[in-house]
C-alpha positions as CSV (number, residue, x, y, z in Angstrom):
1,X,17.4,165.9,129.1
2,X,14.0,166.1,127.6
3,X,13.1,164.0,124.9
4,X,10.7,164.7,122.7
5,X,7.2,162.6,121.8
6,X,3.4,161.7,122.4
7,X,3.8,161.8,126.1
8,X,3.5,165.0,128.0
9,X,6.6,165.0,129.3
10,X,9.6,162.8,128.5
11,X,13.2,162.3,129.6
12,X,16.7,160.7,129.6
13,X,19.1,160.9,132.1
14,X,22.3,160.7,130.2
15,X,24.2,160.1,127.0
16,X,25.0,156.5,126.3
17,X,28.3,157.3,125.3
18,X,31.2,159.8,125.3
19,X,32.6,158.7,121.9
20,X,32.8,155.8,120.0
21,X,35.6,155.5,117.2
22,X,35.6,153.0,114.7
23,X,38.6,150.9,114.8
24,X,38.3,147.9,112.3
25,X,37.1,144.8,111.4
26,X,37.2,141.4,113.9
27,X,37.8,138.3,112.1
28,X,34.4,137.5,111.9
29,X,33.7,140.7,109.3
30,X,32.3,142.9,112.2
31,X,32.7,146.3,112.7
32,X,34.5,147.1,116.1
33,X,34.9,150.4,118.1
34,X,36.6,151.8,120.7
35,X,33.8,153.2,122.9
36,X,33.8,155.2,126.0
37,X,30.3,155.4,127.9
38,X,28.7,157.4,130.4
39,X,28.7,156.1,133.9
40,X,25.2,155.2,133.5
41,X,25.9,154.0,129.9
42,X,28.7,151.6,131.3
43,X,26.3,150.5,134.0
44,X,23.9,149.7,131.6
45,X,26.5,148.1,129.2
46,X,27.3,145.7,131.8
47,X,23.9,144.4,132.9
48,X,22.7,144.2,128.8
49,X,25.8,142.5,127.2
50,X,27.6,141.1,130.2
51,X,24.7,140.1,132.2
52,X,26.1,142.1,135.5
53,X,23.7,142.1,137.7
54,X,25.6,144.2,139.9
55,X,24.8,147.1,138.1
56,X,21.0,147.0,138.8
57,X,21.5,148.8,142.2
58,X,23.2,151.9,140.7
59,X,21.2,152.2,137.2
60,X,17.7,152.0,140.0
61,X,19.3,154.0,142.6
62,X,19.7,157.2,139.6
63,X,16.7,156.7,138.3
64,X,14.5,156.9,141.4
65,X,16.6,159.6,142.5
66,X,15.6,161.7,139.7
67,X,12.0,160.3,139.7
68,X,11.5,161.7,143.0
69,X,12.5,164.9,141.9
70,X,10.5,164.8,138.7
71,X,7.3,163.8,140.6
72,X,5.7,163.2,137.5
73,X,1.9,161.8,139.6
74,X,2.2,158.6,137.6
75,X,0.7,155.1,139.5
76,X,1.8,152.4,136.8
77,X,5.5,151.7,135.4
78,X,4.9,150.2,132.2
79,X,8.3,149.0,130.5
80,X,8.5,148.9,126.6
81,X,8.7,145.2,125.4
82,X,11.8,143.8,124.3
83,X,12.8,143.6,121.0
84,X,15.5,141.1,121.1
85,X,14.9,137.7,122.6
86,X,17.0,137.2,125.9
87,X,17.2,134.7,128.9
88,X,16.9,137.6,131.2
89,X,15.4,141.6,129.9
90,X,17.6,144.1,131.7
91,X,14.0,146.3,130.8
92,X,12.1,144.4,132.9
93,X,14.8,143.7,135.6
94,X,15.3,147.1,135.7
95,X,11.5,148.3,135.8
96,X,10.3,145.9,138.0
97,X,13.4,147.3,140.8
98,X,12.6,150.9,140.0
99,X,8.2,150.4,140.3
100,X,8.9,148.5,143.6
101,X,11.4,151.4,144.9
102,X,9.1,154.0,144.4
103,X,6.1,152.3,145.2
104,X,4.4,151.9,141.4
105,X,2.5,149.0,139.6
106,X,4.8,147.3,137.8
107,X,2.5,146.4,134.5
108,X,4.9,144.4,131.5
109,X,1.7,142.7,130.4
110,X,-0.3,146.1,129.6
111,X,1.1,146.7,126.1
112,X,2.9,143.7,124.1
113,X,3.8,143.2,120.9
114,X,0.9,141.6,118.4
115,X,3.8,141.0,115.8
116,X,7.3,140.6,115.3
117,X,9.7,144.1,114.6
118,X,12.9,143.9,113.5
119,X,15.6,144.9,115.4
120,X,15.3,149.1,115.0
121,X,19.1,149.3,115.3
122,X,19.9,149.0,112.2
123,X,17.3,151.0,110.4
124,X,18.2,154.7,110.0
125,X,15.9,156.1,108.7
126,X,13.0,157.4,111.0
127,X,10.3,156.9,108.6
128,X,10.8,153.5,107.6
129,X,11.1,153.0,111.4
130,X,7.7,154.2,112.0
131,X,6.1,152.1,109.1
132,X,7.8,149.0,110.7
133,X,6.1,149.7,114.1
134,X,2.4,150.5,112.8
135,X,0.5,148.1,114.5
136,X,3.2,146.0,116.1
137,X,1.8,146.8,119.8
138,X,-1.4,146.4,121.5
139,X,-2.5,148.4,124.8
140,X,-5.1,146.4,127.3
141,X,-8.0,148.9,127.7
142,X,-9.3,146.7,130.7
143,X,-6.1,147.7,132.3
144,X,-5.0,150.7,131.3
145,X,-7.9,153.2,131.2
146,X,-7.6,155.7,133.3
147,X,-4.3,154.9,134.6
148,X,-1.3,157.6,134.4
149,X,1.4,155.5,132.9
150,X,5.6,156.3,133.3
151,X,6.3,154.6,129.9
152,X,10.2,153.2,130.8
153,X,13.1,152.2,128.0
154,X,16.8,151.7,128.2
155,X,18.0,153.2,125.1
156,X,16.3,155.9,122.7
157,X,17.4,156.9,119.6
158,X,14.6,157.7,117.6
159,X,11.4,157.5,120.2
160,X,10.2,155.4,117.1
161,X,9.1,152.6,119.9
162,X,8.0,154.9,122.6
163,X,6.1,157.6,120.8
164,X,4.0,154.3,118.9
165,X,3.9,152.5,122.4
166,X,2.3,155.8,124.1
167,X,-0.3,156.3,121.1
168,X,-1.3,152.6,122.0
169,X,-1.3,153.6,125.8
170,X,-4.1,156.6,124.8
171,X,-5.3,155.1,121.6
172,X,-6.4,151.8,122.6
173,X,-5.6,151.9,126.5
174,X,-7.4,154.9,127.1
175,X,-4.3,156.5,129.6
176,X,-5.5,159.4,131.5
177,X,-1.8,160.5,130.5
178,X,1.7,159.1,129.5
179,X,4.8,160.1,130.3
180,X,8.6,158.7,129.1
181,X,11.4,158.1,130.7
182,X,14.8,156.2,129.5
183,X,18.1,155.2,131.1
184,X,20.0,156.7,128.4
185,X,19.6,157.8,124.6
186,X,22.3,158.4,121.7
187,X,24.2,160.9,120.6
188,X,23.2,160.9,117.2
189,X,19.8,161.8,115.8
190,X,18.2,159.3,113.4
């Protein structure tokens, strides 16, 4: 499905989930659901919070599949940079697999973050979300000019990252031109 931002052309394959209902609290004070995901939502469940590595084949295998079709002319995977903090960045697992099987530049060190952002998750509203990211990520000009970038995410739900990631991309990188692609985005809009 097409997602819309400052790329020229951007997409998600799937849903994350099917439904999600709310079902309590744990005895910690947390909210818990019942959730049902997509199959690419499951897969990517199990390689972000149960560090399945298993999964990588099938999330890569879908998403080269559909890049192949898409033929979008790009020569650089760049991967968004990870919020959270994690031994291992299913992001960058995931990118490095998918530039390798379809014979891109894998480039994490092209844009990175110049200052800490909060975890987006939890902030609703889409303003606020794009004054929290105004500056928060630098392009390399030396390496990006002139390059046409496939801008790849797990999870959007806003485009709040991506769309300021791609302005740094053309802004400051000088990106002939970007486009956006994520495993999976929500259901909701905020």
């Amino acid at each position: 499905m097409r997602i819309p931002g400052r790329w020229r052309r951007g997409y998600a394959l799937d849903y994350h989930t099917i439904r999600s209902e709310f079902i309590g609290y744990n005895e910690f004070g947390h909210p818990q659901y019942d959730t049902t995901y997509t199959e690419l939502g499951e897969l990517l469940y199990r390689l972000k919070y149960q560090s399945d590595h298993s999964s990588i084949g099938g999330i890569v295998g879908a998403v080269a599949e559909f890049v192949e079709t898409w033929r979008p002319g790009v020569d650089v995977l760049v991967p968004v940079p990870a919020t959270r903090t994690r031994a291992v960045q299913p992001v960058m697992l995931l990118g490095e697999a998918l530039a390798r099987r379809l014979g891109l530049l894998f480039a994490p060190d092209w844009v990175r973050k110049v200052r800490d952002v909060p975890e987006l998750k939890n902030v609703h509203d889409l303003e606020e979300r794009l004054h929290l990211l105004e500056g928060a990520h630098e392009a390399n000009r030396a390496m990006v000019e002139g390059h046409r970038v496939l801008l790849f995410d797990d999870l959007y739900r806003s485009g709040a990252t991506m769309n300021a990631i791609a302005g740094a991309l053309y802004d400051q990188g000088g990106a002939v031109e970007v486009y956006a692609l994520t495993l999976t985005r929500t259901r909701k809009k905020r």
